[in-house]
C-alpha positions as CSV (number, residue, x, y, z in Angstrom):
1,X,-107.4,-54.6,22.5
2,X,-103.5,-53.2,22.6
3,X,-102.3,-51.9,19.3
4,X,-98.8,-51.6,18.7
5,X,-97.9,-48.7,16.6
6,X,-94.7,-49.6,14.5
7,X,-91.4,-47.0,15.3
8,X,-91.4,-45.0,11.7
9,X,-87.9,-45.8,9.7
10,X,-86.1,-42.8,8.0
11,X,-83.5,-42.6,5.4
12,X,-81.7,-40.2,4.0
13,X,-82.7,-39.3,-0.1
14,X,-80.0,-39.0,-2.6
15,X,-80.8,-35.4,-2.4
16,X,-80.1,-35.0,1.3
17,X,-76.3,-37.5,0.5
18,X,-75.8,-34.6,-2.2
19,X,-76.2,-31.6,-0.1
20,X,-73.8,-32.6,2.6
21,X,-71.7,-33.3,0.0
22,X,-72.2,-29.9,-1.3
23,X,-71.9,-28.1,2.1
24,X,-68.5,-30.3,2.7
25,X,-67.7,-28.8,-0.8
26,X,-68.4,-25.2,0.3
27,X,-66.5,-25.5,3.3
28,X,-63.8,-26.5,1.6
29,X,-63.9,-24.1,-1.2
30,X,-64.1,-20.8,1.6
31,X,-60.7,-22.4,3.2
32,X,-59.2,-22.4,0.1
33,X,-60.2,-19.1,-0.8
34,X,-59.2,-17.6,2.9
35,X,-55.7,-19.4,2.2
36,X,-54.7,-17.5,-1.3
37,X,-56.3,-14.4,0.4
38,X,-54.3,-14.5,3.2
39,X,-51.1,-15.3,0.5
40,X,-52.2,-12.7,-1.8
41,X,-52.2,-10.3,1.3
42,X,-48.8,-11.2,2.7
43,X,-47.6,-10.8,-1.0
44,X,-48.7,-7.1,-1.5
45,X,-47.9,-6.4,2.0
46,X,-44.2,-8.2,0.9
47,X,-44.0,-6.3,-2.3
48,X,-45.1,-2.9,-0.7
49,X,-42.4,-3.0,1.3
50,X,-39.6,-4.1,-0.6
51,X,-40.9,-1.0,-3.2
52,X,-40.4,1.2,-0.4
53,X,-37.4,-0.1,0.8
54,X,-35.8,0.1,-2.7
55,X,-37.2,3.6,-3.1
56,X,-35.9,4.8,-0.1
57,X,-32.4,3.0,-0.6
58,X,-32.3,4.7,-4.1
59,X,-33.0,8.3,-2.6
60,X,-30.5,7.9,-0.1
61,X,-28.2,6.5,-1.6
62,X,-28.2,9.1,-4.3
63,X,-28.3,11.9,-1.7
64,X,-24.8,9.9,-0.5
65,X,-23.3,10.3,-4.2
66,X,-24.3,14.5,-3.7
67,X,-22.0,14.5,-0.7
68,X,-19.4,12.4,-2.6
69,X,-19.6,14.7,-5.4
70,X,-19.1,17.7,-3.0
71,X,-16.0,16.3,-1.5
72,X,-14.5,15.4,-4.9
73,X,-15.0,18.9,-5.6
74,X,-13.3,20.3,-3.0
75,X,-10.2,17.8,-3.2
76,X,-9.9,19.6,-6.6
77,X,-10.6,22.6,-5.3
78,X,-7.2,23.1,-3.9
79,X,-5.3,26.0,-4.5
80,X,-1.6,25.0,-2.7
81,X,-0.6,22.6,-4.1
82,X,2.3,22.4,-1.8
83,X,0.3,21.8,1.6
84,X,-2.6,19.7,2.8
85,X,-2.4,19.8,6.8
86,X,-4.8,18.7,10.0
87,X,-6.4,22.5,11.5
88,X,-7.3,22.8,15.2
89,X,-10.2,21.0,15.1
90,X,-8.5,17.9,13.2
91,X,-10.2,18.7,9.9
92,X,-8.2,17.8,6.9
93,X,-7.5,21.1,5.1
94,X,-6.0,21.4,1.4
95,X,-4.8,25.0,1.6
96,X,-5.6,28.3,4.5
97,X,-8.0,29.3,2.4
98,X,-10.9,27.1,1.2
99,X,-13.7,26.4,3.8
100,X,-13.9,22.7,4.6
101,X,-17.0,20.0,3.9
102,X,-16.4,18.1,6.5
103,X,-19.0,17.3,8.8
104,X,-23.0,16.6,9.1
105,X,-24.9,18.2,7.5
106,X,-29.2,18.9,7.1
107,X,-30.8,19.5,3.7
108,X,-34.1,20.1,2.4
109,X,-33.7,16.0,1.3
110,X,-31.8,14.7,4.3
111,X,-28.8,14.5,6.1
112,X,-25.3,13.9,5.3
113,X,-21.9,13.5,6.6
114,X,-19.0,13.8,4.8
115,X,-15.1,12.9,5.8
116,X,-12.2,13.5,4.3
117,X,-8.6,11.9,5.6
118,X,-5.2,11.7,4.1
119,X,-4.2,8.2,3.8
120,X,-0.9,9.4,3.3
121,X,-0.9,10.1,7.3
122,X,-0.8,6.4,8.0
123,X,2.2,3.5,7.7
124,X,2.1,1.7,4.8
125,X,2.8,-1.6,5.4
126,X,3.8,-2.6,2.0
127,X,6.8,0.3,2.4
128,X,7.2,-0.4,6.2
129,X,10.0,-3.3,6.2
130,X,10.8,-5.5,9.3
131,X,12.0,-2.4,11.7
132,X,8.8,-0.6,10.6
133,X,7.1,-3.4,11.2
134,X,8.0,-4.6,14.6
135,X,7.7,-0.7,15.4
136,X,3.4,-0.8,14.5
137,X,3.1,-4.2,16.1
138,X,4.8,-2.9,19.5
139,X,3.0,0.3,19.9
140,X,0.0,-1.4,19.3
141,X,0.6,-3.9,22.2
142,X,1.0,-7.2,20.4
143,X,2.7,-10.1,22.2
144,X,6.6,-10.4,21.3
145,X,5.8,-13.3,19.8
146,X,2.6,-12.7,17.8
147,X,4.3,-9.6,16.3
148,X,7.5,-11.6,15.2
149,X,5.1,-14.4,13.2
150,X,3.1,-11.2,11.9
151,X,6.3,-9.2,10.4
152,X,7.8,-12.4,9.1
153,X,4.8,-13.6,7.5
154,X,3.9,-10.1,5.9
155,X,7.0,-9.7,4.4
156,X,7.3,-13.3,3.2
157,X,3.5,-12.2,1.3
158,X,5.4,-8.8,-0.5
159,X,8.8,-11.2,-1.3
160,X,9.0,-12.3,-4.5
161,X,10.8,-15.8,-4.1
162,X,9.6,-18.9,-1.9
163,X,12.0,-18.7,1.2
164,X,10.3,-18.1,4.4
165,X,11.5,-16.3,7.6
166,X,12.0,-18.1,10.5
167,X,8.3,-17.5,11.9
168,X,6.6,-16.5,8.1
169,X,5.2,-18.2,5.3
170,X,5.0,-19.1,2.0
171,X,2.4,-21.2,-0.1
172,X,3.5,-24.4,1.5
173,X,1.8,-23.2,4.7
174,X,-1.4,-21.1,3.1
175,X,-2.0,-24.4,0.6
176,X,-2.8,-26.8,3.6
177,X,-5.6,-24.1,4.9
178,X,-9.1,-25.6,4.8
179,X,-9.7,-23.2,2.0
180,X,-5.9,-23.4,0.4
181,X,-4.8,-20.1,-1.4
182,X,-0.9,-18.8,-2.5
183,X,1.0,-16.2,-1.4
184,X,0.7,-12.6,-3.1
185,X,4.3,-12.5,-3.5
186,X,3.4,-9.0,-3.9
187,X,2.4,-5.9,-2.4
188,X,-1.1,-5.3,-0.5
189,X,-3.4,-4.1,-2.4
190,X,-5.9,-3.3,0.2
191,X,-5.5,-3.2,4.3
192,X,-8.1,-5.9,4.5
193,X,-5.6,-8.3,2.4
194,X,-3.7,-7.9,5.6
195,X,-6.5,-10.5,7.4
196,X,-5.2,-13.5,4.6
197,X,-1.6,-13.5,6.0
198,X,-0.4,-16.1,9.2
199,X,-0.6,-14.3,12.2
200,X,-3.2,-11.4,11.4
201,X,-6.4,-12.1,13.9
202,X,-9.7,-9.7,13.5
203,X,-9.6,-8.1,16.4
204,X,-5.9,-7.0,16.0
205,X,-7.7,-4.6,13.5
206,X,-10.6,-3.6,15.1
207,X,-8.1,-3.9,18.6
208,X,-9.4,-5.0,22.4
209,X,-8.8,-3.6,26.1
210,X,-4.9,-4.9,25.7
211,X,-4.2,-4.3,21.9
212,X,-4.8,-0.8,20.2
213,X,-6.5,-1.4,16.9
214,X,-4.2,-1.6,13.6
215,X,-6.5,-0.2,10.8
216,X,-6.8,3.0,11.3
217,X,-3.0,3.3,11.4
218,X,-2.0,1.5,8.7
219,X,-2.9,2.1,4.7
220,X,-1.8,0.3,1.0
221,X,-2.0,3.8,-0.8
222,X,0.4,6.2,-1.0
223,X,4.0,7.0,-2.6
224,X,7.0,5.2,-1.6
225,X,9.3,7.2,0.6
226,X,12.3,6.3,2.6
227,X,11.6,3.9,5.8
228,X,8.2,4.0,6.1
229,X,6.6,5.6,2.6
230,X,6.1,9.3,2.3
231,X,4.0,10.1,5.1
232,X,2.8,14.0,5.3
233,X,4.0,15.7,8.4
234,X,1.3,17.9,8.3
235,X,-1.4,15.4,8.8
236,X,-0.1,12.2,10.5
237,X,-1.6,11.7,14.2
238,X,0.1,11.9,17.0
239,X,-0.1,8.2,17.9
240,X,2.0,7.5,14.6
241,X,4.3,10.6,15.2
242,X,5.0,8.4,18.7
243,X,5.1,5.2,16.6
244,X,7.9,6.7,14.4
245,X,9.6,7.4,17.9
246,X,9.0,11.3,18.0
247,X,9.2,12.5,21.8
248,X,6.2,14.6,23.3
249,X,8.0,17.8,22.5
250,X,8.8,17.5,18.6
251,X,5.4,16.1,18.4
252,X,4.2,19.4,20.1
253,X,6.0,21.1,18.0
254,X,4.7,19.4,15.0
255,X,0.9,20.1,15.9
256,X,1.7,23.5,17.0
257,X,2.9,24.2,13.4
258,X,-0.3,23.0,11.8
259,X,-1.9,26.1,13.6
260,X,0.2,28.2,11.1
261,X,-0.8,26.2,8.1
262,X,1.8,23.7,8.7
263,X,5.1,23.1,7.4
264,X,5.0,24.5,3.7
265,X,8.3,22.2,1.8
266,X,10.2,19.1,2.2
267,X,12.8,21.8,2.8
268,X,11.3,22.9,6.1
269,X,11.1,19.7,7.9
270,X,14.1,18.8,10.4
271,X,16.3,16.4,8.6
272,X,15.8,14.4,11.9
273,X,12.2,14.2,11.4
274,X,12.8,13.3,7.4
275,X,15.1,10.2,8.2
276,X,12.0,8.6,10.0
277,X,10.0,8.5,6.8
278,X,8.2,12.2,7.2
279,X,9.5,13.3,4.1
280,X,5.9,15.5,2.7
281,X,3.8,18.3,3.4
282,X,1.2,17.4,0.9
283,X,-0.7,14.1,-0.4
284,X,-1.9,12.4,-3.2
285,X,-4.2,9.5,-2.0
286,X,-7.5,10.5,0.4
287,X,-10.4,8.6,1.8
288,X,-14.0,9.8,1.7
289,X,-16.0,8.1,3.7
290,X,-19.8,9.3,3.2
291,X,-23.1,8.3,4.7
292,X,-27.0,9.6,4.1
293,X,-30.4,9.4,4.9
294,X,-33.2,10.9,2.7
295,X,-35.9,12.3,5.0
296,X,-38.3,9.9,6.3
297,X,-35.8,7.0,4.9
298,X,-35.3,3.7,6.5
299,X,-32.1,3.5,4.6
300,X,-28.9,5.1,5.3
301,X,-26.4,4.5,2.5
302,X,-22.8,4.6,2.8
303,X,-19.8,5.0,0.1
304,X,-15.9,4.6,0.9
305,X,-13.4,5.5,-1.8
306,X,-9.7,6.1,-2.3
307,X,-8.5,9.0,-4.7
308,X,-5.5,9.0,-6.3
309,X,-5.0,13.1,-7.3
310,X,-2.4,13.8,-9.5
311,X,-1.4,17.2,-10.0
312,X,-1.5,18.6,-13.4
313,X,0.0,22.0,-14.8
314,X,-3.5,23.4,-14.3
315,X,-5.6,21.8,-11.7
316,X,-5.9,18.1,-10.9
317,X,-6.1,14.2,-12.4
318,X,-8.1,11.9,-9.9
319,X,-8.8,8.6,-10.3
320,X,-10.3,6.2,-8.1
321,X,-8.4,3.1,-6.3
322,X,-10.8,1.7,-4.1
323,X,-14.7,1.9,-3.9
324,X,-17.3,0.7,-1.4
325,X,-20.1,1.3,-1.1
326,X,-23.1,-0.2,1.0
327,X,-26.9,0.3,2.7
328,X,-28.3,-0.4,6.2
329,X,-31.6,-0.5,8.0
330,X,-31.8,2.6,10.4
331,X,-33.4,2.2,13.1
332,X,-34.0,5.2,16.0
């Protein structure tokens, strides 16, 4: 006799349903809990170093306004009023006698480096005029025609009245720009204003292999002189000694004078030399350009100013014309 044993049936209890259920739960739960960990770790790690950043930004940029502060004190630390002039070593000096900042220096909180340059040593294109002009734009290597829409158009921004030049313009032309703006119909207040004008390209500024670069000959600060603004004999550079159409020996001459202090009066300077706008031996407008780095910083800071320093029957007025100032990673 065969018996046939019957295959078993099993099912699943509620209570085995509820702990998969549970487990599916748990599961869950741990990937949620990794996520916000992983969130709240990326947060500090965020925060941690923005804290630093913003520390080290902070300590270097104060140790930038220590340097500034040292150069402001030697601007007023002049004692000839009478002469500022470009040594040897072309260091702007205010007088023979008071050793200059200039340069990098190490502390016990970092390093700095401090410059000092007479913006009175440059052309000043709202001064310059159309000979002036063409004058900068040739030396500099600019195409004939290029420099003929630039001069036009630059003094059509200074004019007062609407009439163009033949190759300028006037708010007709800048209000059909893709981002419209007027004319000034005034004078430049800053050499970057230059880059709003028809004409004016970047890299004439910053220059290329054919074109020497415009910005560090030009300024917008500085006294009004005849031709080309008051610029200082004493410390313009050679290249705009040639630009003012000075032959290789009166320039030689020029920088061989600085040896001896340079030349100490109006009085003194050639009357030749005087017609082409070198009409001062001292200055009242300088740039500081200062950058720092606190040790073990990841921030260098930098500051750029313009001082105005007006003489006074005992020591100096300054005040400021143009500020700048700005921060960037450092890496090396």
């Amino acid at each position: 006799m065969i018996v046939k044993s019957e295959k078993p049936e099993f099912t699943l209890s509620p209570l085995a349903n509820d702990c998969g259920f549970a487990l599916m739960m748990v599961l869950w739960f741990i990937v949620l809990l990794s996520i916000i960990a992983m969130n709240f770790t990326f947060s500090t790690r965020w925060n941690f170093a923005s804290t630093r950043n913003l520390k080290d930004e902070t300590r270097s940029y104060y140790l930038c306004m220590t340097g500034y502060q040292e150069a402001l004190q030697y601007i007023m630390s002049d004692k000839d009023q009478s002469v500022d002039f470009i040594d040897s070593d072309g260091v702007l000096r205010i007088d023979s006698e008071t050793p200059h900042v200039a340069g990098i220096k190490t502390t016990g909180d970092g390093d700095i480096d401090i410059r000092i340059t007479d913006e009175e040593s440059k052309i000043n294109i709202n001064f310059a005029g159309e000979n002036g002009l063409k004058k900068l734009f040739g030396y500099a290597g600019l195409p004939s025609d290029a420099a003929n829409e630039l001069t036009d158009s630059i003094l059509d921004w200074i004019d007062p009245d609407s009439m163009h030049h033949i190759s300028g313009a006037e708010d007709k032309y800048y209000e059909g720009l893709e981002k419209p703006y007027t004319a000034k119909n005034g004078f430049f207040s800053v050499p970057e204003e230059l880059l709003l004008v028809k004409g004016m390209l970047p890299e004439y500024m910053t220059g290329t292999e054919d074109i020497k670069a415009l910005g560090p000959l030009i300024t917008t600060f500085g006294r009004r002189g005849d031709m080309l603004g008051a610029i200082n004999i004493n410390t313009a550079s050679k290249e705009i000694l040639e630009i003012l159409g000075l032959n290789p020996l009166q320039i030689e001459a020029i920088i061989k004078q600085r040896e001896d202090g340079g030349f100490k009066n109006v009085q003194s300077i050639p009357f030749t030399h005087r017609v082409l706008g070198l009409t001062s031996t001292s200055s009242l407008f300088f740039r500081i350009e200062v950058s720092a780095r606190a040790n073990g910083s990841g921030q260098v800071s930098h500051i750029v100013a313009v001082i105005n320093r007006t003489p006074l029957t005992k020591g100096y007025k300054l005040k400021t014309v143009y500020w700048k100032e700005y921060a960037e990673s450092y890496r090396g």
